[in-house]
C-alpha positions as CSV (number, residue, x, y, z in Angstrom):
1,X,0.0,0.0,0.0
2,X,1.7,3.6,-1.3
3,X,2.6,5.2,2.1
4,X,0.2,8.1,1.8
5,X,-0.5,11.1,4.1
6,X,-3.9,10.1,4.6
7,X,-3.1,6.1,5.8
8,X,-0.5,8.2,7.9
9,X,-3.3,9.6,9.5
10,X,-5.3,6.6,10.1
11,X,-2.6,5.2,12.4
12,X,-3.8,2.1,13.0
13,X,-2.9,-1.9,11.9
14,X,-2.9,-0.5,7.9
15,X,-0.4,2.3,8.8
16,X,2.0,0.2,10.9
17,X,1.7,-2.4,8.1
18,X,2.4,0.0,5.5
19,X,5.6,1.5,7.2
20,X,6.9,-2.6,8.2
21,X,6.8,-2.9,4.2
22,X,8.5,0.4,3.5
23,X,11.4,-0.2,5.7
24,X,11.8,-3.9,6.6
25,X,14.7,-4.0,4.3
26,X,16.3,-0.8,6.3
27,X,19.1,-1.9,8.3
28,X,18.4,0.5,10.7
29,X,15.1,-0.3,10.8
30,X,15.2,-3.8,11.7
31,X,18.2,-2.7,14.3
32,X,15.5,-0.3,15.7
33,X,12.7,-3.0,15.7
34,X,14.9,-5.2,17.3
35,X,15.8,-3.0,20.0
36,X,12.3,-2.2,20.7
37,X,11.3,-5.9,20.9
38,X,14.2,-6.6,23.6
39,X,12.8,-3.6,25.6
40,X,8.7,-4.7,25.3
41,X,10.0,-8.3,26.6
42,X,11.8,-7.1,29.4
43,X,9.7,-5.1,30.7
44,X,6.8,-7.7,30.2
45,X,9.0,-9.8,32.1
46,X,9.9,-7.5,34.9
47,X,6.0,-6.5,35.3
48,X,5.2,-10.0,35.4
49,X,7.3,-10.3,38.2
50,X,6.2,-7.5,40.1
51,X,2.4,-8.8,39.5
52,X,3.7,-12.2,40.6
53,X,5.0,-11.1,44.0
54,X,1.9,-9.3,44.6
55,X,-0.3,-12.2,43.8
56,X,2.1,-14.3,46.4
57,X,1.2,-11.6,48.8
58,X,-2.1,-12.2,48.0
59,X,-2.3,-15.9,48.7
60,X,-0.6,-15.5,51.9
61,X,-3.1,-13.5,52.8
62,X,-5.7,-15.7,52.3
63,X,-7.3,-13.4,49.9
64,X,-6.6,-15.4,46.9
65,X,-6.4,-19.0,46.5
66,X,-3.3,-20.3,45.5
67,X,-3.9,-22.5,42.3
68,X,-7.5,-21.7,41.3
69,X,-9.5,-23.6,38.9
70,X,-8.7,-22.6,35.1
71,X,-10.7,-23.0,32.7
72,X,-9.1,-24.0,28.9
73,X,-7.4,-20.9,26.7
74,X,-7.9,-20.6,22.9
75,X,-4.4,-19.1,21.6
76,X,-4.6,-17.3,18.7
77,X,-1.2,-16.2,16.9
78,X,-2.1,-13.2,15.2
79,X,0.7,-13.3,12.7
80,X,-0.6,-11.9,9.9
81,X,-4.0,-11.8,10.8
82,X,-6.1,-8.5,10.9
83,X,-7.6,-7.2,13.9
84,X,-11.1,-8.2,12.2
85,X,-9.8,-11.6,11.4
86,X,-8.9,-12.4,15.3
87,X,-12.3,-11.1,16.1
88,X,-14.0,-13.3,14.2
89,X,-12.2,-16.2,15.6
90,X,-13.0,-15.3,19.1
91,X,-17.0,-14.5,17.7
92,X,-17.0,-17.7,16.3
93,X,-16.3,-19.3,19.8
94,X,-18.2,-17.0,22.0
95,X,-21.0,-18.3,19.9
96,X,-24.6,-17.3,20.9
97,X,-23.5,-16.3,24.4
98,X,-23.2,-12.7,23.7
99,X,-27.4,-12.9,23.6
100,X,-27.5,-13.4,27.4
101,X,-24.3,-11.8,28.5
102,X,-20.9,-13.2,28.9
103,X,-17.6,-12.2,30.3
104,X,-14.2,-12.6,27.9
105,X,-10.8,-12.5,29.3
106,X,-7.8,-11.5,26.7
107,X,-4.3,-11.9,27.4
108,X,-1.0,-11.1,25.7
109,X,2.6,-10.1,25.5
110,X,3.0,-6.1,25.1
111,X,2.5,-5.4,21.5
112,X,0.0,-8.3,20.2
113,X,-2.8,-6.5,19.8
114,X,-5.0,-6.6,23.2
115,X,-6.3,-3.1,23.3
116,X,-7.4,-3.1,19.4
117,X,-8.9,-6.4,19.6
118,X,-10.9,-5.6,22.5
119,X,-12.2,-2.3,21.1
120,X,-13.0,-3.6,17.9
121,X,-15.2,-6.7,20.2
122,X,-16.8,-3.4,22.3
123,X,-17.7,-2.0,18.8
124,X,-19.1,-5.8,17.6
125,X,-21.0,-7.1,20.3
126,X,-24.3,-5.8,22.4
127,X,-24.0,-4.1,25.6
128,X,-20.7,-4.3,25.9
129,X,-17.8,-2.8,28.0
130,X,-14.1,-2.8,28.6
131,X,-13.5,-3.1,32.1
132,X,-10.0,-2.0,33.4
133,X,-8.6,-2.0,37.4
134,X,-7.0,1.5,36.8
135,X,-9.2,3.1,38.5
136,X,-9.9,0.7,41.0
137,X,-5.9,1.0,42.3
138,X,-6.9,4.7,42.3
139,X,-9.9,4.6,44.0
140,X,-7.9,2.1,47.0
141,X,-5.3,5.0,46.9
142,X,-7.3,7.5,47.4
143,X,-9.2,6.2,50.2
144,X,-5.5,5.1,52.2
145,X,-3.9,8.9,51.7
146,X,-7.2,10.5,53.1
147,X,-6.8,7.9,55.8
148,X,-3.6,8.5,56.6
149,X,-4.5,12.3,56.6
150,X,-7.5,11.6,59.1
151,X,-4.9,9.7,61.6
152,X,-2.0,11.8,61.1
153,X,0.6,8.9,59.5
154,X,2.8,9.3,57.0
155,X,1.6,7.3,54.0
156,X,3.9,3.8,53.1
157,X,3.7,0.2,52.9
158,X,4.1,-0.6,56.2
159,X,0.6,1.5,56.7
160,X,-1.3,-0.9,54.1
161,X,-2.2,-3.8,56.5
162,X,-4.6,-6.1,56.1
163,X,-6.6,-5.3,58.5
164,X,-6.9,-1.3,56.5
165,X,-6.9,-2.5,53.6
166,X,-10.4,-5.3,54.8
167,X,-11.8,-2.3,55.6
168,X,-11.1,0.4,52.6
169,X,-12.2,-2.5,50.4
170,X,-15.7,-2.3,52.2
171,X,-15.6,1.6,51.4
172,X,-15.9,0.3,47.4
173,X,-19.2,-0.5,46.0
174,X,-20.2,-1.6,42.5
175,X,-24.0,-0.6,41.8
176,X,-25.7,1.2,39.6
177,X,-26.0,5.3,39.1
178,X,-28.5,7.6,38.6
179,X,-28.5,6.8,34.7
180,X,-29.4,3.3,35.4
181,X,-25.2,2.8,34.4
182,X,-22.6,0.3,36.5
183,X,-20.1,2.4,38.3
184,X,-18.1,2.4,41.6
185,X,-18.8,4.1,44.5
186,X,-16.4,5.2,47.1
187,X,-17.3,6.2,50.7
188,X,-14.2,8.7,51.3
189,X,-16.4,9.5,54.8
190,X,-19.7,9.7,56.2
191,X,-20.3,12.9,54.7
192,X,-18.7,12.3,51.5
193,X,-19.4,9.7,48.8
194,X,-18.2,9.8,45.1
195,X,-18.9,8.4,41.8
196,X,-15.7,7.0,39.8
197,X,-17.4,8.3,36.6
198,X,-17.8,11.8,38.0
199,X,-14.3,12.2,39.7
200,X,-12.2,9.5,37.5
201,X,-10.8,12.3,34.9
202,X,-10.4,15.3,37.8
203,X,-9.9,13.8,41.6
204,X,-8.5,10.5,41.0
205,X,-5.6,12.0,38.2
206,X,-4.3,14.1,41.0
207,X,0.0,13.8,41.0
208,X,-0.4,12.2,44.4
209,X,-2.7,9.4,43.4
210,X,-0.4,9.2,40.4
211,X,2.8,8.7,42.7
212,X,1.6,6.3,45.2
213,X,-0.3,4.0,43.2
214,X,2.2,1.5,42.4
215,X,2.6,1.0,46.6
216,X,-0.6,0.7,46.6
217,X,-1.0,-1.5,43.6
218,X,1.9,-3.7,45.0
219,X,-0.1,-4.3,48.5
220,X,-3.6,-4.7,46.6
221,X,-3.7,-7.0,44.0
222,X,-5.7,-9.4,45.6
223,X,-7.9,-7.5,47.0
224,X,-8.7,-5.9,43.5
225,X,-8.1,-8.9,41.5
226,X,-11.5,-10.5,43.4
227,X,-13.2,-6.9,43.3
228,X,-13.2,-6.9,39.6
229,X,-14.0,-10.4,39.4
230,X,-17.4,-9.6,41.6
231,X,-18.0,-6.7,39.3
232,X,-17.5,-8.8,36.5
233,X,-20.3,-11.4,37.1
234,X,-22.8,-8.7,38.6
235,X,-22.4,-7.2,35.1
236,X,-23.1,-10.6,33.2
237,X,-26.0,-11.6,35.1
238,X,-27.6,-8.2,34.1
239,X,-26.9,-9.2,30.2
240,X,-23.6,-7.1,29.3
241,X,-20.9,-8.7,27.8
242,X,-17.5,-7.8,29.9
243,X,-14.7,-7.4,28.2
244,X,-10.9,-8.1,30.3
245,X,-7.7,-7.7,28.8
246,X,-4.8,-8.4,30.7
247,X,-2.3,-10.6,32.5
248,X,-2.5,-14.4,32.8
249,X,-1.7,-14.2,36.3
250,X,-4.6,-11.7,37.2
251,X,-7.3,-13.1,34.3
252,X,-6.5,-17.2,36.6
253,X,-8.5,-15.7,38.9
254,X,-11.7,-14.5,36.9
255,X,-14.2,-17.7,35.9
256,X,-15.2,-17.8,32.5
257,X,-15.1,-20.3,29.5
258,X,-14.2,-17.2,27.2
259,X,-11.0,-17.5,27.4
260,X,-8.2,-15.9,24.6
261,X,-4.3,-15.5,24.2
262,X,-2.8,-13.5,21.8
263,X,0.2,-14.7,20.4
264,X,3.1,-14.0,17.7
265,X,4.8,-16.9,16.1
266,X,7.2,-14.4,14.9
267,X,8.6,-12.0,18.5
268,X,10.5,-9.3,16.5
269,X,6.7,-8.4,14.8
270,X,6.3,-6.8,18.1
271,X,9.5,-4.4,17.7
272,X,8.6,-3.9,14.2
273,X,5.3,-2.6,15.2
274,X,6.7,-0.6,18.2
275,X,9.2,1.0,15.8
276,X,6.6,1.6,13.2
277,X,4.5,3.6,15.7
278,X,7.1,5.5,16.8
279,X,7.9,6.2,13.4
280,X,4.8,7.2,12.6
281,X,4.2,9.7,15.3
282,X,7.4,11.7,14.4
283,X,6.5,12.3,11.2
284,X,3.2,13.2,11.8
285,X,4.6,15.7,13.7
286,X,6.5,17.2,10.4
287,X,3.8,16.9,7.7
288,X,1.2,18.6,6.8
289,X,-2.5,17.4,5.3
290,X,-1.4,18.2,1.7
291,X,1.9,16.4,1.9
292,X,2.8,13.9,-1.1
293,X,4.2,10.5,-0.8
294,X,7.6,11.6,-1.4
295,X,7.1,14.1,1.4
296,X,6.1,11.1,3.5
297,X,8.3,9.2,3.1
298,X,11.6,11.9,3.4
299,X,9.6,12.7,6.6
300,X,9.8,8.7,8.2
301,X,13.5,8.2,6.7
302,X,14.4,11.1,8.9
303,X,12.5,10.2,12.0
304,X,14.2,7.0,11.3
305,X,17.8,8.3,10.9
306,X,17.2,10.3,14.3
307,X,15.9,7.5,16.1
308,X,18.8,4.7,15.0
């Protein structure tokens, strides 16, 4: 496909594509794709770890079980496969359950596609929605730093005990809204209770929810891993299809026979994507909406030459 401003613009599967075909040749290219692919792995790797630890934490709580009942994963290597050709795989074995309601866990290496394929699914399918912890971990963090506040401690680890965190887990509720919509509810105290929906883009994206989250995060996973699973099937049995993309490790502990792994047959894809996003970006950056192909492509070559 001619690398053209306007599938430029698009940047989506067809842009990064389009830019792999351009430049797969490029020495510097592949040098920069494989760079990116060593970086995506490790840190993969070095979340995994962290999410591992915290699940460990978890168990020896008692808040998790330690090997819980998994039910079979379809693994889908997406090597060469568009984003509509993976979501007619995992159509084709959800079936007729999308009807009633289901939940549908998605997991993946950085890079495979999670995100896309789960928007194009949210897009596809009948009340559906994405459902993501994020603002779980922030709600959790917000409720331990106005705790601390209240008692005068300085915020830390050693203050998320399980005993606190039992009881700012019973200051989270998952019900309904005004609008007859699913959202979370947090008690902050007993004159003060918030929406997520309402305070998710302004309260909880303060800078210091934002820099104690991973603490909290670390301390929480449990506790949050079984939250969302409980949201999860309230949202089923009222007929909305839920949508989870994530981590094996966290998706063990939600039940469902929907069960999907991305994979890549080929690794240094990943990098090649990576590196055609970032390539993509920079020269977007340069060009303007009448640019030709030449222009286009002088732009990428020297994002490319900058970034090698």
């Amino acid at each position: 496909m001619p690398l053209s401003y306007e599938v430029l613009k698009q940047q989506d599967a067809t842009t990064t594509n389009a830019i792999i075909d351009a430049f797969s040749a490029d020495a510097s290219f592949t040098a920069l794709a494989a760079a990116e692919t060593e970086g995506i792995l490790a840190r993969d790797a070095e979340d995994a770890s962290k999410l591992a630890a915290g699940i460990i934490l978890a168990v020896d709580k008692g808040v998790l079980e330690a090997e819980p009942p998994i039910e079979p994963t379809t693994r889908i290597d997406v090597l060469g496969k568009s984003v509509d050709e993976v979501c007619d795989i995992i159509l084709d074995q959800l079936g007729d359950a999308p009807e009633s309601g289901c939940i549908f866990v998605l997991s993946g290496l950085s890079g495979t596609g999670k995100g896309t394929t789960v928007a194009r699914l949210q897009a596809l399918l009948p009340r559906a929605i994405a459902w993501s912890n994020g603002n779980v971990f922030r709600s959790l963090t917000l409720l331990a730093l106005e705790h601390c506040a209240a008692e005068g401690l300085e915020f830390g680890e050693e203050v998320l005990t399980p005993a606190l965190l039992e009881l700012l887990m019973t200051k989270l509720a998952f019900c309904k809204n005004e609008a007859g919509a699913f959202d979370i509810q947090i008690v902050v105290s007993e004159d003060e209770t918030l929406l997520v929906s309402e305070v998710q883009n302004t309260l909880l994206k303060q800078p210091r929810i934002g820099k104690n989250i991973p603490t909290v995060a670390k301390m929480t996973q449990g506790e949050v891993i079984k939250f969302a699973a409980e949201c999860a099937g309230s949202m089923r049995a009222d007929g909305m299809n839920v949508l989870i993309e994530g981590r094996t490790q966290t998706l063990d502990y939600v039940r469902t026979p929907f069960r999907f792994e991305l994979t890549l047959s080929d690794s240094s894809i990943i990098g090649m994507r990576r590196a055609a996003q970032r390539l993509m970006a920079a020269a977007l950056k340069t060009l303007h909406p009448d640019a030709s192909e030449d222009d286009v492509a002088d732009a990428l070559g020297r994002a490319l030459i900058e970034m090698a």
